[in-house]
C-alpha positions in Angstrom: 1.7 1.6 13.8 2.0 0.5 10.1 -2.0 -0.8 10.0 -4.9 -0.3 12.1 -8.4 -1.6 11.3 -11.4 -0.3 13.7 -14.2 -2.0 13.8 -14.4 -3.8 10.8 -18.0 -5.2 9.8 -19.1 -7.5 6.4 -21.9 -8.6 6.0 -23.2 -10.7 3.1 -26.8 -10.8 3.4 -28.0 -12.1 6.9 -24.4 -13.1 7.4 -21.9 -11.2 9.2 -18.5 -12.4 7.8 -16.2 -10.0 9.8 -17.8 -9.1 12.6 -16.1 -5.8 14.5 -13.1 -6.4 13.7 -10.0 -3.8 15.5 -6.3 -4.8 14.8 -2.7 -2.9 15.0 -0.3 -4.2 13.3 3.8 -2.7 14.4 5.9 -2.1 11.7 8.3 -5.2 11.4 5.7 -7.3 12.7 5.5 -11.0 11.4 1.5 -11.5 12.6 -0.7 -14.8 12.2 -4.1 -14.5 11.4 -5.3 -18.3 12.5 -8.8 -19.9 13.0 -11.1 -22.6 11.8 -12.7 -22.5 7.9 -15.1 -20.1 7.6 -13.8 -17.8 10.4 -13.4 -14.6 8.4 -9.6 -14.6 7.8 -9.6 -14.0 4.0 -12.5 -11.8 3.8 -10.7 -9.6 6.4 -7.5 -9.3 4.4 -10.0 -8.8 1.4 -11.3 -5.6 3.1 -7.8 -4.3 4.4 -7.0 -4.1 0.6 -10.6 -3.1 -0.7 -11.1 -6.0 -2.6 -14.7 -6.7 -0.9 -15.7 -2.9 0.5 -16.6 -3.3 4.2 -20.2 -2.8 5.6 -19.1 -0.5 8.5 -15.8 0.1 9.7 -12.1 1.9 8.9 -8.8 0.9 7.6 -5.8 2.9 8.3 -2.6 2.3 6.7 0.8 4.8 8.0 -2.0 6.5 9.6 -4.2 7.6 6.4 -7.4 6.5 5.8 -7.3 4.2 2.5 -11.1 2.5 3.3 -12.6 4.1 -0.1 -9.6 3.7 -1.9 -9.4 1.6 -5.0 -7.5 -2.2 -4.9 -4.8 -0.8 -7.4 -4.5 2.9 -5.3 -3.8 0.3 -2.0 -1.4 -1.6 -3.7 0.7 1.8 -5.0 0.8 2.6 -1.6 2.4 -0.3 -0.6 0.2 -3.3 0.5 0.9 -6.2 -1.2 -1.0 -9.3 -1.4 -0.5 -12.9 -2.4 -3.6 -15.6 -2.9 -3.8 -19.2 -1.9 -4.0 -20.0 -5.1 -1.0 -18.7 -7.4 -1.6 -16.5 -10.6 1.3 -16.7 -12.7 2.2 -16.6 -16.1 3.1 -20.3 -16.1 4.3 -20.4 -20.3 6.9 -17.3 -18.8 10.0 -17.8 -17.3 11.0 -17.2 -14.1 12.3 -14.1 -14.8 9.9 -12.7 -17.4 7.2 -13.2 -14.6 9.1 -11.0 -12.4 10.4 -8.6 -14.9 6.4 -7.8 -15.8 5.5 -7.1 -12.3 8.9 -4.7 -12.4 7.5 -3.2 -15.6 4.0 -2.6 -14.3 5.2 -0.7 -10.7 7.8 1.6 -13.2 4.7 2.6 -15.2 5.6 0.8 -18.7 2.9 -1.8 -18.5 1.3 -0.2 -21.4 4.7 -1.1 -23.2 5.4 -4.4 -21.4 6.5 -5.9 -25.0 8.5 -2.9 -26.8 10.1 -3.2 -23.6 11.0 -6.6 -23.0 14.6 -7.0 -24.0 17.0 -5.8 -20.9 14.6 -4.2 -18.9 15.2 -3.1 -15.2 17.1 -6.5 -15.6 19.0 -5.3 -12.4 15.5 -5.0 -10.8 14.4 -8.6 -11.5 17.8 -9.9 -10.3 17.9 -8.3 -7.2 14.2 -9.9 -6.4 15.0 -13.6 -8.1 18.4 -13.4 -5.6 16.2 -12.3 -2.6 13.8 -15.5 -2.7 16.5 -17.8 -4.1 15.1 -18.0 -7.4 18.1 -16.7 -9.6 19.4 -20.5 -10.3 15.7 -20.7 -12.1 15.5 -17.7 -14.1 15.1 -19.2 -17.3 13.0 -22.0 -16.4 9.0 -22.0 -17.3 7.1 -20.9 -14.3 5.0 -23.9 -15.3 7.4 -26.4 -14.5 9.0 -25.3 -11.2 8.0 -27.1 -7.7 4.7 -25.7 -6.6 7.2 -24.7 -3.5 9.3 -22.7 -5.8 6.1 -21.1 -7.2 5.2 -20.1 -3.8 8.5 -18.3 -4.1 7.8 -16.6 -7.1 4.7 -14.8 -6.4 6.4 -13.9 -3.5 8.7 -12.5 -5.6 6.1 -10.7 -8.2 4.7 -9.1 -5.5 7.9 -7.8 -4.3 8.5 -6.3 -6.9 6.1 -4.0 -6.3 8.2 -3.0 -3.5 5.6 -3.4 -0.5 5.9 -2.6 2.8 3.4 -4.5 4.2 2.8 -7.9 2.8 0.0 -10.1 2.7 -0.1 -14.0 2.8 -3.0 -15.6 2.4 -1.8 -19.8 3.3 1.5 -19.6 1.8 2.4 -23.1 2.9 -0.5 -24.4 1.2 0.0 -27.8 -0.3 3.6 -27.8 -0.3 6.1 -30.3 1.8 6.5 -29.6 5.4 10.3 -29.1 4.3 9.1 -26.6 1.5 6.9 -25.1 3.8 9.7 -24.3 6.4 11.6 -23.3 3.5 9.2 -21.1 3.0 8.5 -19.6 6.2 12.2 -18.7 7.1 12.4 -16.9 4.0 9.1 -15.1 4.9 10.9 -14.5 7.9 14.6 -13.4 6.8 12.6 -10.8 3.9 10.5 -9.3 7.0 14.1 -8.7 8.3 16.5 -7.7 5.6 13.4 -5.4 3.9 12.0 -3.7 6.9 8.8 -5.6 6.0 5.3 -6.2 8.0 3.9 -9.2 7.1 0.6 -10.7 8.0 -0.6 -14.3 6.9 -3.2 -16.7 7.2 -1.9 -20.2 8.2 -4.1 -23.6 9.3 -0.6 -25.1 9.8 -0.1 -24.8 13.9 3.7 -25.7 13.5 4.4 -22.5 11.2 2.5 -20.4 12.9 4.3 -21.4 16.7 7.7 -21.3 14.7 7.4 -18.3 12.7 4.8 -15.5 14.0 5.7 -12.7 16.3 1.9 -12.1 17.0 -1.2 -14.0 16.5 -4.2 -13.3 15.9 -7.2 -16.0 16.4 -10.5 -15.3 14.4 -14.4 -17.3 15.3 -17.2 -16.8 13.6 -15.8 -13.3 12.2 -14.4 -11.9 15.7 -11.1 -12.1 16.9 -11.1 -13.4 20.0 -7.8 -13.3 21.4 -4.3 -11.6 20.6 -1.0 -12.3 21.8 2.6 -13.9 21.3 2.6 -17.9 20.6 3.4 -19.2 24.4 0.2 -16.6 25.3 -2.2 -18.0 22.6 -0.7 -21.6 23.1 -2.3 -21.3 26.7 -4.9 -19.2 26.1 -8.3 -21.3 27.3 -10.7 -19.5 25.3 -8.6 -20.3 22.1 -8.1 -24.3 23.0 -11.7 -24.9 24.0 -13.1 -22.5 20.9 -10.5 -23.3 17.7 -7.9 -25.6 18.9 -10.4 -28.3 21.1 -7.5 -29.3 23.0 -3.8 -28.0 24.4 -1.4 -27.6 21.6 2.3 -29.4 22.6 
């Protein structure tokens, strides 16, 4: 078991956000965290990574307790975590915005510039070849397909060599071919680097295609569990979050 919340709880004010929340993740495990807006996805990855501190509640990661532990402390453990909306250094290249993220997880952020020229160079290669990028290393981050940006904070966050990666919407308004695109490769880096990956998707087509698991979130409880063909039949879910039988 690579993650294990118990009994997660947020509560903003009079409203409960997360509402007792208990998930195990495998290791390997490609999981879908689905449900309608406001249904508590993104706090909960939020509070798996400390970013909002839960009200009640535990997160485990490789078995340790890490529910005190700062955002950055999480992330040196190996959680990663990419946003719906992208934060890159758009006036970089390609490469530079990997090669920083590279930089940082080695400890030389405090010399990112001195440091620049021909650093870990075989580092930022070997993450621009695993997302497909490489073609694209000297282009602006600012002018690449918002698909290809997708890619690249993929890729920043790789570098940070996670073992558990978080996606929060990754085929956000890009193409259905892009987003496809995207999902296999989400797919073939859970298999080539041993990585657990769990995202939050409104698409129903990527998250039949792609997931191993789902999980389906309501009004900040997760109310069912299961591989696709189970959820796809699941009552509760079609009558709660999907209204009808999904084809």
């Amino acid at each position: 078991m690579i993650l294990r919340t118990i009994d997660l709880v947020k509560d903003f004010g009079s409203l409960r956000a997360v509402d007792n929340v208990s998930l195990d993740i495998e290791g390997g495990e490609v999981r879908a965290i689905i449900g309608p807006n406001g249904a508590g996805k993104s706090t909960l990855l939020d509070l798996i990574t400390n970013r909002s501190h839960p009200t009640s509640g535990s997160v485990y990661f490789r078995g340790k307790e890490i529910t005190n532990l700062p955002p950055f402390t999480i992330a040196s453990k190996g959680i990663g975590r990419c946003f719906q909306i992208s934060k890159l250094f758009l006036g970089l290249t390609t490469f530079e915005n990997v090669q920083i993220a590279c930089i940082s997880k080695w400890g030389k952020v405090y010399h990112m510039y001195s440091f620049k020229n021909n650093v870990l160079d075989h580092e930022v290669t070997k993450v621009l070849d695993s997302i497909g990028l490489n073609e694209m290393a000297d282009e602006l981050a600012g002018y690449l397909s918002y698909g290809d940006q997708r890619r690249l904070e993929i890729g920043i966050t790789l570098a940070m060599m996670p073992t558990l990666l978080l996606l929060d919407e990754p085929t956000a308004g890009v193409s259905r071919g892009e987003g496809n695109d995207l999902m296999r490769l989400i797919k073939k880096l859970a298999a080539e680097q041993a990585l657990t990956i769990i995202f939050i998707e409104h698409d129903m087509d990527m998250v039949f295609n792609y997931a191993d698991k789902i999980s389906v979130m309501h009004q900040g409880r997760v109310i069912a569990t299961g591989i696709p063909d189970e959820i796809r039949n699941n009552s509760l879910v079609q009558n709660i979050y999907l209204g009808e039988k999904i084809s």
